[in-house]
N, C-alpha and C positions, 0 to 999 in steps of 0.2 A: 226056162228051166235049164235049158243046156249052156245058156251065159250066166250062170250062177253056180252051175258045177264048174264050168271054168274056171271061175274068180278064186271058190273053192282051192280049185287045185294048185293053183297059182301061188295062193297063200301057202299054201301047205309045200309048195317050191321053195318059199321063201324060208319058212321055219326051218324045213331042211336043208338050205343055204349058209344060214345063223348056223345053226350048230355047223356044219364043213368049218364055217371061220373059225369059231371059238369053240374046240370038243366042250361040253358039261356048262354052255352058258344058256340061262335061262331066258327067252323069250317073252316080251310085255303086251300086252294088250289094252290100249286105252281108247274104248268107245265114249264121246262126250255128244250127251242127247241131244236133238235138234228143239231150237228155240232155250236152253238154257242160260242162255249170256255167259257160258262158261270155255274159258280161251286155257288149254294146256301150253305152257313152255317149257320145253326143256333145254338147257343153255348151260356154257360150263360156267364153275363154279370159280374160285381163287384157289389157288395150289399153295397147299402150305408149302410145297418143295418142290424142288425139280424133279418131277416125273415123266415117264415114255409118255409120247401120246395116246389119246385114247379117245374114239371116234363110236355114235353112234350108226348101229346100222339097221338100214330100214331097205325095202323094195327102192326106195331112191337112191342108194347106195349108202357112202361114208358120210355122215353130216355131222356137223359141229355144233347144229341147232336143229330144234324140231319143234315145229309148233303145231297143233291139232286144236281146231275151233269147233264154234257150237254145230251137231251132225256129223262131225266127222270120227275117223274110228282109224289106230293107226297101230302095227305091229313091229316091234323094236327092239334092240340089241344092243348090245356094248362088245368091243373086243378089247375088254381089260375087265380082269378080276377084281379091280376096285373104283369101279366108276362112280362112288360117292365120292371118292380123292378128287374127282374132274368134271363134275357136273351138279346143276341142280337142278329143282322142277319146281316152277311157278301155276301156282290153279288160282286166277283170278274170275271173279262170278261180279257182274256189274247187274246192279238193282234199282232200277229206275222206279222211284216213287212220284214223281212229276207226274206223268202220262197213263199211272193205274194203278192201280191198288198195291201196297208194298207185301211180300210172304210174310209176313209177323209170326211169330214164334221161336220154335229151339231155331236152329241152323247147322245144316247137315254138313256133313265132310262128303263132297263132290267132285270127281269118284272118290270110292272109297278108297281108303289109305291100301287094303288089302292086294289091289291092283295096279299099284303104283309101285316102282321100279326103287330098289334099294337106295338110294341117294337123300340128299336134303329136302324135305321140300315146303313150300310156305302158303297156305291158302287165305288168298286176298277178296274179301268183300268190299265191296265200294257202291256204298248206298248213297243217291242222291234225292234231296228231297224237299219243299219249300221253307222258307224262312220261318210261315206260321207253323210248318209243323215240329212237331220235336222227336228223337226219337230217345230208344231208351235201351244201352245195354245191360242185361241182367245176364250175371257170374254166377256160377251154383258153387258149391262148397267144393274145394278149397278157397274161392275167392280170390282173390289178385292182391300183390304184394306191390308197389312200385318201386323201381329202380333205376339209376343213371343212364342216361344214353350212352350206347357200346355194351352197356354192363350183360354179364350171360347170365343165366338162371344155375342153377344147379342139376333141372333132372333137363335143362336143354331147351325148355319148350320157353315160347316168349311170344308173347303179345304186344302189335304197335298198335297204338290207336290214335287218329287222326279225325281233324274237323275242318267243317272250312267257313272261311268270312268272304262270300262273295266268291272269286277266283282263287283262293289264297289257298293252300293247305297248311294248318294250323297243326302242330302236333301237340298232343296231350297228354301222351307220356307211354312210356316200357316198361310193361307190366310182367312180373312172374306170378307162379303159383304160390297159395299157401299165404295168403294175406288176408286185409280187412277189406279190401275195396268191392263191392257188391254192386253197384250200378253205377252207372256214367251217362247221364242226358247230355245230349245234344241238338243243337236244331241245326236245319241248311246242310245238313247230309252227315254221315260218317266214314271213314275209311277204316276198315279191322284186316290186321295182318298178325295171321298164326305159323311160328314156325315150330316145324318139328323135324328134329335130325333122323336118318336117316336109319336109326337100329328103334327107331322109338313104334310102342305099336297102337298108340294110338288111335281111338277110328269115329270120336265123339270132337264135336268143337268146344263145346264147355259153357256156351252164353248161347243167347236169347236176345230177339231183337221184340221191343214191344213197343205200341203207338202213344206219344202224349203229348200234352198241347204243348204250346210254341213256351219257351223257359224264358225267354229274354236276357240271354244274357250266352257267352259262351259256351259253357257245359256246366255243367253240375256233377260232384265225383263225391258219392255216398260210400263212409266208411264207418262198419259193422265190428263193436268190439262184445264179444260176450264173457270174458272175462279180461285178468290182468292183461296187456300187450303194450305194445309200441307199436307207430306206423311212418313212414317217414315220407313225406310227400313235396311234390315240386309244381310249380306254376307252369302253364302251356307254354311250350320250345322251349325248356328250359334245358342245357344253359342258355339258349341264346336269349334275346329280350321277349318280355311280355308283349303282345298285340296292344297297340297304343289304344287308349280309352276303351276298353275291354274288361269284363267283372267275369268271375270267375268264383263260383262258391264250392265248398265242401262242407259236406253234412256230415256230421261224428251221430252214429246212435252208441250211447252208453250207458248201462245199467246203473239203475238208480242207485246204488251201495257202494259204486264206485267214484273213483273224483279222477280227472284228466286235468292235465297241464300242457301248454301248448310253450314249443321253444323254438325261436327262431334259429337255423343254424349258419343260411348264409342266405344274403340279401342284395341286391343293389337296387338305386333306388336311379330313374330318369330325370330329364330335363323337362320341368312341365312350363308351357304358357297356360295352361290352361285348367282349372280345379286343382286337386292336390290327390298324391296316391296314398293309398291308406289301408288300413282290412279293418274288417268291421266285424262284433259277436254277435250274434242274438244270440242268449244266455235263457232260457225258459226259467219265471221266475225273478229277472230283473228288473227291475222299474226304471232302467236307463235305456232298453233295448230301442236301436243297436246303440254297442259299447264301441266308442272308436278309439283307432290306434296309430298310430304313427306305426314305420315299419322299425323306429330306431325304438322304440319304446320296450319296456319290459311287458310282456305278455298276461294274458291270465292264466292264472291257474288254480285247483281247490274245486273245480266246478263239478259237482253233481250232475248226474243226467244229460241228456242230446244238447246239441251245440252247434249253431252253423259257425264259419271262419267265410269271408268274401275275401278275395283281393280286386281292389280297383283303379284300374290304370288314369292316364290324365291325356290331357292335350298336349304332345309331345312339341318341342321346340324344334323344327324344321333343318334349319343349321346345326345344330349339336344334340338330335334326339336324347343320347345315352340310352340305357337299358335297363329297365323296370325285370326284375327276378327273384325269387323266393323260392328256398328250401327248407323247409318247417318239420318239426317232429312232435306226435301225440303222443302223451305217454299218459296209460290209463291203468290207475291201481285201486289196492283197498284203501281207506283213510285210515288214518293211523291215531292213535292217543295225543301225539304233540300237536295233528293238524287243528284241533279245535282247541288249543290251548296259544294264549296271546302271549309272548314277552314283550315286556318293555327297557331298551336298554337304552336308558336316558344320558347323552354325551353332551347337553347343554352346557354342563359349566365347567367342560372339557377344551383344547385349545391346540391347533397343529395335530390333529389326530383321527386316525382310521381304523375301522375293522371291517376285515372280511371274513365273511364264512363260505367255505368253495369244499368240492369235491378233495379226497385224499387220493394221491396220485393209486389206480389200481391197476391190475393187469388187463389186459379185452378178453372179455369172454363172448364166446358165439350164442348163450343162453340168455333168455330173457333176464333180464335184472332190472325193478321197478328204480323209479327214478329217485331223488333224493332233490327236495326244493325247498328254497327259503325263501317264504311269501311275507313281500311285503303291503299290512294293512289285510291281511289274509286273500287277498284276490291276485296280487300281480308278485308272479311266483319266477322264478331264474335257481338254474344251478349255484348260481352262486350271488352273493350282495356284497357290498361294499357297503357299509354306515361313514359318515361322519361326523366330525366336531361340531357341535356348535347347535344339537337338534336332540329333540326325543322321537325316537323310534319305535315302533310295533310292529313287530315279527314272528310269526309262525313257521312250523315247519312239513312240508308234507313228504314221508320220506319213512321205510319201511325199517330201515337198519339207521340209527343217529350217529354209529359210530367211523360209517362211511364217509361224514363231515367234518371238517375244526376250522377251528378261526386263526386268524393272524393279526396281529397288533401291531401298529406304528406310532409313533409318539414322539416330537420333534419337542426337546428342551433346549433354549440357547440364549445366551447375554452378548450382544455383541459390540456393545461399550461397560468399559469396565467400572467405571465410575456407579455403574447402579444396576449390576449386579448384584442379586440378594447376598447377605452375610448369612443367614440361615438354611439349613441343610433340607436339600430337596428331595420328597420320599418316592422311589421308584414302586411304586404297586399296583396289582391289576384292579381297574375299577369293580366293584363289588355288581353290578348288573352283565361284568362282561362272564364272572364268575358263576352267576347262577343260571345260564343258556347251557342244554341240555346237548351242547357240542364241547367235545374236547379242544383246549386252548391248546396249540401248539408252539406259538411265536408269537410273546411279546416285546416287540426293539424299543430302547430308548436309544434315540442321536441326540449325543449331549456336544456343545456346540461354545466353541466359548472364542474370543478373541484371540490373535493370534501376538504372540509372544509378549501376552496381558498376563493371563490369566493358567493355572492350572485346574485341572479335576481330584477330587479326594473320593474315593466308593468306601462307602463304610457298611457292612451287612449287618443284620438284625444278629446272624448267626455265625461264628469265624467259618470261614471256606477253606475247602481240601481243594487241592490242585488236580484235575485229572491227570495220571499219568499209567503207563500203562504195568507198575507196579501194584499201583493202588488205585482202582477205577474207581467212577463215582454208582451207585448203585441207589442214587434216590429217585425221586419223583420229580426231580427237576434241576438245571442245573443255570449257572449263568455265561453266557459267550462275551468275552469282552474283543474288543479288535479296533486299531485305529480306521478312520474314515475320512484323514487327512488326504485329499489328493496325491496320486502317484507315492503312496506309501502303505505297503504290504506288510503290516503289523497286524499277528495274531496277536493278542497277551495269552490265551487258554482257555478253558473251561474249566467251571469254580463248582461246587456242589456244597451246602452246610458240612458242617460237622468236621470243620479242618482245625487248619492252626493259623492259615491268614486271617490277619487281625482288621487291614483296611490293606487299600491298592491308589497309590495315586500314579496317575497318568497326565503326562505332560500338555497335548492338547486334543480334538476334538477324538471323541469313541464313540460306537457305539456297543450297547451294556442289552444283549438279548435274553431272556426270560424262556429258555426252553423245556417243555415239558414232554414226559415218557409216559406216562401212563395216568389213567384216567382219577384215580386217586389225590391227583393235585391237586383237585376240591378240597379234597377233606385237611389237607396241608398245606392251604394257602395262607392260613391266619397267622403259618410261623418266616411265610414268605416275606422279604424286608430289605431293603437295599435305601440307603440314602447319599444324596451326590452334591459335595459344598463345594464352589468355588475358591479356590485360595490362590495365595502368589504363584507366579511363574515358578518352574525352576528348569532345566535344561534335560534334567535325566529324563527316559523315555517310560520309563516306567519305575517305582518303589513299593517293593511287597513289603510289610511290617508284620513280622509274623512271633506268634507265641506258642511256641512250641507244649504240644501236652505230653506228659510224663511216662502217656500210656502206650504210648505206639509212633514210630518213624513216622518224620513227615516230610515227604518226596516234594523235591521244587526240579524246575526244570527251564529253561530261559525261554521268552515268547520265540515264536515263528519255529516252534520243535520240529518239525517238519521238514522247514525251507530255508531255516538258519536265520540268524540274530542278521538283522539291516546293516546294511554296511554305517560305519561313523555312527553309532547307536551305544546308550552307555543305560544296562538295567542294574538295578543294585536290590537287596533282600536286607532288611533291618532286621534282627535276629534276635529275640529277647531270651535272656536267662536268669531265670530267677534266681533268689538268694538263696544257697544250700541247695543249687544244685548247680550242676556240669555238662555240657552240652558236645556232643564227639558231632563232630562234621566228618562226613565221608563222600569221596566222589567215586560215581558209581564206572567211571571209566577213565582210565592212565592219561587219554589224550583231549583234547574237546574235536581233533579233526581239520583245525583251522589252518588254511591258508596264505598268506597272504600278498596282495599285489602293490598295493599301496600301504603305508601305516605300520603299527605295531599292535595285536590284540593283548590286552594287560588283564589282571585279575588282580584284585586288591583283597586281604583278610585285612581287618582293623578292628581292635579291641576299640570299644566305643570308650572306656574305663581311662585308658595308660595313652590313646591312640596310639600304641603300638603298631606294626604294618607289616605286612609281608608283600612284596609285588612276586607276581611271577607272569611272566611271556609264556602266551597261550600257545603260539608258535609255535615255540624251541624248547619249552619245557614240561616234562612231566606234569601232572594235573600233582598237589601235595597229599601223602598220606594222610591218613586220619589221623585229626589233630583235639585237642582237649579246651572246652573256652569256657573259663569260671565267672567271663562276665558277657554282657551282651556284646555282640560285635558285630559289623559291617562284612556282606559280598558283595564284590562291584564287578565288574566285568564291560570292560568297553572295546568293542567291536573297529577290528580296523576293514580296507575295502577289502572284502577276498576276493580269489578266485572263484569264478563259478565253479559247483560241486564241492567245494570245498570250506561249507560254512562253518560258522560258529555255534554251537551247542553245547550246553550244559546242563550235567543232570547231577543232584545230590541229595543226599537226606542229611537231617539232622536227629541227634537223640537224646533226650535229657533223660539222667542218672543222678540219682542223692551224689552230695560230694562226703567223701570219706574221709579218713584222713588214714593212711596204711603205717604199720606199728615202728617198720624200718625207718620209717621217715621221722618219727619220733623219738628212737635210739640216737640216730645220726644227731639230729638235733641239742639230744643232752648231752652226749659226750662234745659235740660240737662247741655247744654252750659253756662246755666246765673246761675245755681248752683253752677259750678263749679268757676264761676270767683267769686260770692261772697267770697266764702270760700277760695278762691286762697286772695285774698284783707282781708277778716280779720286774717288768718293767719301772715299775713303781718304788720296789726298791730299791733298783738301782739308782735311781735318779737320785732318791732324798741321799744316801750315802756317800755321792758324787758331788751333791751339792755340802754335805757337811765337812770335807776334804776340802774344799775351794773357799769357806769361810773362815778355815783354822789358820790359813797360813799368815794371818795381819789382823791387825783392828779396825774396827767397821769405822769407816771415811764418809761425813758426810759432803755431797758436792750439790752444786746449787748447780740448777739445769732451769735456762729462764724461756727453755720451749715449751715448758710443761704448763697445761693453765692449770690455775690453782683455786679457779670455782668450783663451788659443789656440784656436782654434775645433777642436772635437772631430770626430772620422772619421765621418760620419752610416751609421746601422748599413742594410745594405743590404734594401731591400725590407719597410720597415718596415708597410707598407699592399697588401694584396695587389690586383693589377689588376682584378679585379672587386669588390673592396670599396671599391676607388675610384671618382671619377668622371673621371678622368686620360684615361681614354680612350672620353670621351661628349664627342661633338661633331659639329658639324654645319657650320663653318664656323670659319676661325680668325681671330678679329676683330683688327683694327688696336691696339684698347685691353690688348690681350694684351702686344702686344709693345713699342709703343710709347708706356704707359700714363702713366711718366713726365713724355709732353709735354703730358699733360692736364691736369695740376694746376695748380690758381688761385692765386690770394694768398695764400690763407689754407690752404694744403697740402691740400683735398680734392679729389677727381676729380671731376672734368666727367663727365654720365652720358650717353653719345651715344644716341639715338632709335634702337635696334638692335631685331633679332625674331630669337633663337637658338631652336635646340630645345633643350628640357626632355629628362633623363636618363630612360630606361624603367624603374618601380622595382617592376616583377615580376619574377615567375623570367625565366632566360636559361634557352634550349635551345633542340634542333630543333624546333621548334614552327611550325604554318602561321601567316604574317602573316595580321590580323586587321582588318577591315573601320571605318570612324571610326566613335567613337559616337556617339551624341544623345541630347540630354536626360536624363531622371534614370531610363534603365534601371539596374537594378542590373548592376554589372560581375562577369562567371564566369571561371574560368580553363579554357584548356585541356585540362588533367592535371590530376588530383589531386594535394592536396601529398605526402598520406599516403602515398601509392603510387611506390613504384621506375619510374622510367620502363622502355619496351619494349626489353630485350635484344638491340634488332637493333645489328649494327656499323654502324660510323659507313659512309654512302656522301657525305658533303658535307663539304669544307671551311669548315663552319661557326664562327665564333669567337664571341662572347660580344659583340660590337658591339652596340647599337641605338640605335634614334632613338623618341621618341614619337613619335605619328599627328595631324598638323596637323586640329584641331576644324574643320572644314571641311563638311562635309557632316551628313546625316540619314539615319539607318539604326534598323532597330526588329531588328538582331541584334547583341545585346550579345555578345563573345567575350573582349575580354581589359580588365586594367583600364586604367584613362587617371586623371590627377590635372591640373586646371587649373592651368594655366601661371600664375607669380608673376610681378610687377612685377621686374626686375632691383633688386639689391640689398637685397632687404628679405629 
């Protein structure tokens, strides 16, 4: 009695020692019952930061570790106000099932949390137990959620749970609260470690250990869906490898009304000598059970009701094992109207061509959101598929929102010997089964593909195209993306929408022609959707717009690459029609185009397609030209020289047709104009006869015999002896004085005076619709537009074009040779 008031007092020394060190700290008491297999550590923890030190203190003095085993009982202190910062506490309880009966049931927090000391702390079970037997954790509600190794929980608290094979410790994964996972069999022992920080209060373990026979197999991890969710789970040690030749099941229980879909998210697969690794279903209800799968294979999905999932390792290869791993996602919803409905989108007598239907890029939300899947054959379901050419497909969808989905199209057109190439025009349209899938098209591309300085492209629409500009945007339900796909060349052409005044678009060589839609309504106007694409001759321009202007409203053009500026050495021209009785005002919508330049000279060409008339102007150095008046169709050309970076080539203009008039001044001027001239036409007239009657009065008429003269009947000259373009009858440029009144030139000696005149030279290439072409310089060699050998493009004439031209006044310096030029000759020689 009086060695136990001692001991007493002694204690009571000690308390009142603790507080002397630390005024206001709190003293711990941790008695651990004798025969419990339960060992207390307490041990410091990782410092997030550099802090003072901080020491427990106990009757042994300062310690930095304290351990208290089964029977003993220990009183303890900290001299720091925040010894969670510096410490934690480990309660490990070992449970031998070998040698006696194991405690089955709930499983207590020992001691309780109430008398454990503010800090971290983790309580470890470690059940050992034989091969035949199994055991079995059960989770009460919230149930366990799994997640990555390292990864933390949200309210803190976190479950390892471990197994073993023989000596090995196997891990089976890092569970939080607030999931599906409700039990976890294992056999040959378990290890369970619960952490819980240090403000948490905690004072329940949450699971239940229960006896059952031997599983054969690894563990078994049962997951609990009672309504809509998702669950994401991972194979044992994962990331690191699967336990070689090792099975591993999970159980899904799911309500009959619901349908699960299983997705693989990441995998690797080992080196096996031996069997092969796989996962396998039992499907309740299937008459293949089990359903096997490859790990690369697409999944099921669509499945009603409970499901198991195995995965099974192999006999791993000694030398180069590799690593067998899987992370997998369940996602379990309502079914939906589309998921029992079949499409069939048959691509059999389709060729070079793909669809896929995939998720629409969204934002991450931390709320559930049921999945969206495209099964194909209704079982084997993926975020997303890919169809191809050459098959008929059947497809369903399981997927709560449809608008969450769209599909993408690719379409590979191309001739790459020219010789047998179709002559018949090729129709760009969405197959009519991709049109009737209960997902939005987003992207149909065509790559139209054609021989290289063979062959050109001609785009002809069902409907003329508006150019998007950001004047006058497009506002329909779809538009078209053109752009070259020539290697190392960054040619936009624009986006086109119906309802313009582009008549057709030919481009020089390979594009591709994208089909983009806006909204869901391009169903119901896909029947006026239309694009056709013919092969025709070369020709060097990079692009030619052919446009027919409507009467009703401006129609804005603007050069490819608006953005990032015209290619350097790049030459686009706009064919321009105007009809008869009316008048066409060109206007540019800016004084400068911006340009340049390092190398070269950038040129712009106006040409009356009628008179070939011409205007050049240097994009350079000169003003863009005021608005100008064209009563017939005419030519813009614009060829690019190299620029400076930043400093490209752009151009924006509209055109506007107006009835042509005739204004009443011009009419006045006219008539008096007209009665001017016939006065002076009439007294010229008299003077002459008057002059001439004065010059016959003065003798009597002499007749003289002149034996130059021939004195045959002059024969009926046979009509049209020389065809008008085989002549030069109608090249001209000005009609000189010496034309007409050549006769007054002659000297003494009967030859002509040769007056100091500068005409234009005849143009002595092809004639045709061809874009006017930029001056040349120097001893480029000269190309022709078209090839000679090749028919020109089948389109009908939209220009009142005639067979007129002028040469190009040698005037300037340009390093893009287009068409030929011959230097001008001295007159008369």
């Amino acid at each position: 009695m009086a060695g136990q008031t001692r001991g007493a007092t002694i204690a009571l020394l000690g308390i009142l020692l603790l507080g002397a060190v630390r005024p206001g700290a709190e003293a711990s008491e941790i008695a651990v019952p004798h025969g419990s297999g339960i060992t207390v550590l307490i041990k410091p923890g990782t410092p997030t930061l550099p802090v003072k030190p901080c020491y427990i203190i106990s009757t042994k003095g300062h310690l930095t570790t304290l351990t208290i085993k089964s029977g003993e009982k220990a009183v303890f202190s900290f001299n720091c106000r925040d010894p969670e910062k510096h410490f934690v506490i480990e309660i490990q309880k070992n449970i031998d099932c070998m040698s006696g009966p194991c405690p089955f049931g709930e499983v207590q927090l020992q001691p309780s949390t109430s008398v454990l000391p503010a800090v971290n702390r983790t309580f470890i079970w470690d059940v050992k137990a034989h091969k035949s037997i199994g055991l079995e954790l059960q989770f009460s509600v919230p149930r366990l959620r799994q997640v990555g190794p390292g990864a933390s929980c949200p309210d803190g608290v976190t479950y390892n749970i471990s197994g073993r094979i023989d000596a090995t410790v196997v891990r089976i994964g890092t569970f939080c609260s607030n999931g599906t996972v409700s039990r976890i069999k294992m056999q040959e022992g378990v290890k369970m470690a619960l952490h819980l920080p240090w403000f948490h209060k905690r004072n329940v373990s949450g699971f239940s250990i229960a006896n059952r026979s031997s599983i054969k197999r690894l563990c078994i991890i049962e997951s609990v869906f009672e309504g809509e969710g998702s669950a994401t789970l991972m194979s044992a040690n994962y990331p690191d490898g699967f336990p070689e030749d090792e099975l591993m099941t999970w159980q899904f229980v799911v309500p009959r009304h619901l349908r699960a879909s299983v997705s693989f998210l990441h995998f690797n697969v080992s080196n096996c000598e031996k069997k092969e690794e796989r996962v396998e279903y039992y499907i309740p209800g299937s008459t293949t059970n089990p359903e096997v799968f490859k790990l690369g294979d697409k999944q099921p999905g669509n499945m009603a009701g409970n499901f198991n999932l195995s995965l099974q390792g192999c006999d791993q290869d000694a030398q180069n094992p590799g690593i067998l791993r899987l992370q997998f996602q369940v996602l379990v919803q309502h079914p939906q109207n589309e998921s029992n409905k079949i499409y069939v989108v048959d691509l059999s007598n389709e060729q070079a061509m793909s669809l896929t239907i995939e998720p629409r890029p969204v934002k991450f939300s931390r709320k559930f959101v049921p999945g969206c899947f495209v099964c194909l054959e209704s079982r084997t379901c993926s975020t997303n598929l890919t169809l191809t050419s050459g098959s008929k497909h059947k497809i369903s969808f399981l997927c709560d929102d449809l608008t969450r989905l769209w599909a993408n199209a690719e379409k590979t057109i191309s001739c790459m010997d020219h010789r047998y190439c179709p002559r018949r025009p090729y129709s760009l349209q969405v197959p009519r089964d991709i049109l009737q899938l209960p997902v939005q098209l987003h992207d149909f591309s065509w790559k139209l593909l054609v021989p290289k300085d063979r062959l050109s492209l001609a785009l002809v629409p069902a409907q003329k195209l508006q150019q998007h500009t950001p004047e006058k945007v497009c506002n329909t339900s779809y538009s078209y993306l053109v752009a070259s796909t020539v290697p190392g060349q960054d040619l936009y052409f624009g986006s086109f929408c119906p309802g313009g005044s582009i008549q057709h678009i030919q481009v020089k060589q390979n594009v591709s022609v994208t089909l983009r839609t806006f909204t869901p309504s391009f169903q119901q106007e896909a029947s006026r959707q239309g694009l056709t694409v013919s092969f025709i001759p070369y020709f060097k321009e990079e692009g030619v717009f052919t446009v027919t202007p409507d009467t009703k409203s401006k129609v804005y053009l603007r050069s490819p690459n608006w953005d990032r500026g015209l290619p350097s050495l790049t030459s686009v021209s706009w064919n321009i029609s105007v009809p008869s009785g009316q008048v066409a005002c060109l206007t540019f919508l800016k004084e400068r185009t911006g340009v340049v330049c390092q190398t070269g000279r950038a040129f712009m060409i106006i040409q009356e397609q009628r008179t070939k008339a011409e205007e050049i102007f240097s994009l350079e150095d000169e003003v863009l030209p005021k608005p100008s008046f064209h009563h017939h169709s005419f030519w813009v050309n614009i060829s690019n020289c190299s620029p400076v970076s930043g400093k490209q080539l752009d151009l924006f203009f509209w055109v506007l047709l107006t009835p042509r008039t005739m204004d009443l001044t011009v009419i006045i001027t006219a008539i008096v104009g007209g009665g001017a001239l016939l006065l002076f036409a009439l007294g010229l007239i008299i003077c002459f006869v008057r002059k001439k009657k004065k010059k016959t009065s003065k003798g009597p008429s002499v007749g003289i015999y002149n034996g130059n003269i021939n004195t045959q009947m002059p024969m009926q000259p046979k009509k049209f002896q020389k065809g008008r373009k085989d002549s030069d009858s109608h090249v001209y440029a000005v009609i000189d004085d010496t034309m007409v009144y050549g006769h007054l030139l002659q000297d003494s000696n009967g030859s002509f005076l040769q007056p100091e005149v500068d005409t234009y030279r005849p143009f002595q290439g092809p004639t045709g619709d061809c874009p006017p072409s930029p001056p040349l310089t120097g001893s480029r060699a000269p190309t022709a537009k078209l090839t000679v050998d090749e028919p020109p493009p089948s389109f009908p004439a939209e220009s009142e074009s005639e067979p007129y031209t002028f040469s190009h006044p040698n005037n300037g310096n340009t390093d893009i040779p287009l068409l030929d030029t011959h230097e001008p000759t001295e007159p008369g020689e």
